[in-house]
C-alpha positions as CSV (number, residue, x, y, z in Angstrom):
1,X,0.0,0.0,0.0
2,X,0.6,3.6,-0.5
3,X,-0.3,6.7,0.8
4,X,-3.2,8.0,-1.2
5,X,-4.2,11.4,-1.7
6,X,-7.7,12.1,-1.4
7,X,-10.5,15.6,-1.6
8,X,-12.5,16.3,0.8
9,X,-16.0,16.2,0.0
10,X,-17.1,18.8,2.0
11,X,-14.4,21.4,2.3
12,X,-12.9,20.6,-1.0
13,X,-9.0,20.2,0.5
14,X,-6.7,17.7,-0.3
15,X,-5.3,15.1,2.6
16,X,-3.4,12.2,2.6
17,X,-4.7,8.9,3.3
18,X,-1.7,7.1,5.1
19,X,-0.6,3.4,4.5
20,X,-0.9,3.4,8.2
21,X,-4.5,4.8,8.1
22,X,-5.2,2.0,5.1
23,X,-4.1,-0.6,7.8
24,X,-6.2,0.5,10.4
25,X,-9.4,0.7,8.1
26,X,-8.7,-2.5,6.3
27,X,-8.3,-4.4,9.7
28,X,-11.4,-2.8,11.0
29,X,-13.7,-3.9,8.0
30,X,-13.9,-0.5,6.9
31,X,-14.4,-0.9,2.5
32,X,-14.6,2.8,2.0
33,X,-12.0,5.8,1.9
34,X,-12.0,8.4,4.2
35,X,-14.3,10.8,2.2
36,X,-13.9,14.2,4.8
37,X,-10.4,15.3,5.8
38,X,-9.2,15.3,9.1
39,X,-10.6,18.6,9.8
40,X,-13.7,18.3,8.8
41,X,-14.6,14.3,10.4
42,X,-13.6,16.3,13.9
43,X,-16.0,18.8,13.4
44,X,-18.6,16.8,12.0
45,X,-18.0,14.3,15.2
46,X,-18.2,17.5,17.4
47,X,-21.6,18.4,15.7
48,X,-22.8,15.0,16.0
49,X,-22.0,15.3,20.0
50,X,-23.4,18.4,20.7
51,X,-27.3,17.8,18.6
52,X,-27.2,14.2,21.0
53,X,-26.8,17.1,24.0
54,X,-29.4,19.1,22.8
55,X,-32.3,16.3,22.4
């Protein structure tokens, strides 16, 4: 594997998809990419957190 680099579907910047990141998803099950960058799956998960606080 190589490192991969991939666009954020939301913000439109690129990242880089690490072999180590690959690993990691592949032993996990995971079958997709990463489709936000970093940035944006921390404040998507913070989003996520604060509507469960709200209901």
């Amino acid at each position: 594997m190589a490192d991969k680099t991939l666009t954020c579907k939301d913000c439109g910047a690129e990242f880089v998809f690490t072999e180590g990141e690959q690993q990691f998803y592949a032993e996990k099950g995971f079958t997709n990419e990463p489709q936000r960058c970093p940035d944006c799956r921390k404040a998507r998960k913070e989003q996520r957190r604060n509507n469960n606080y709200n209901n």
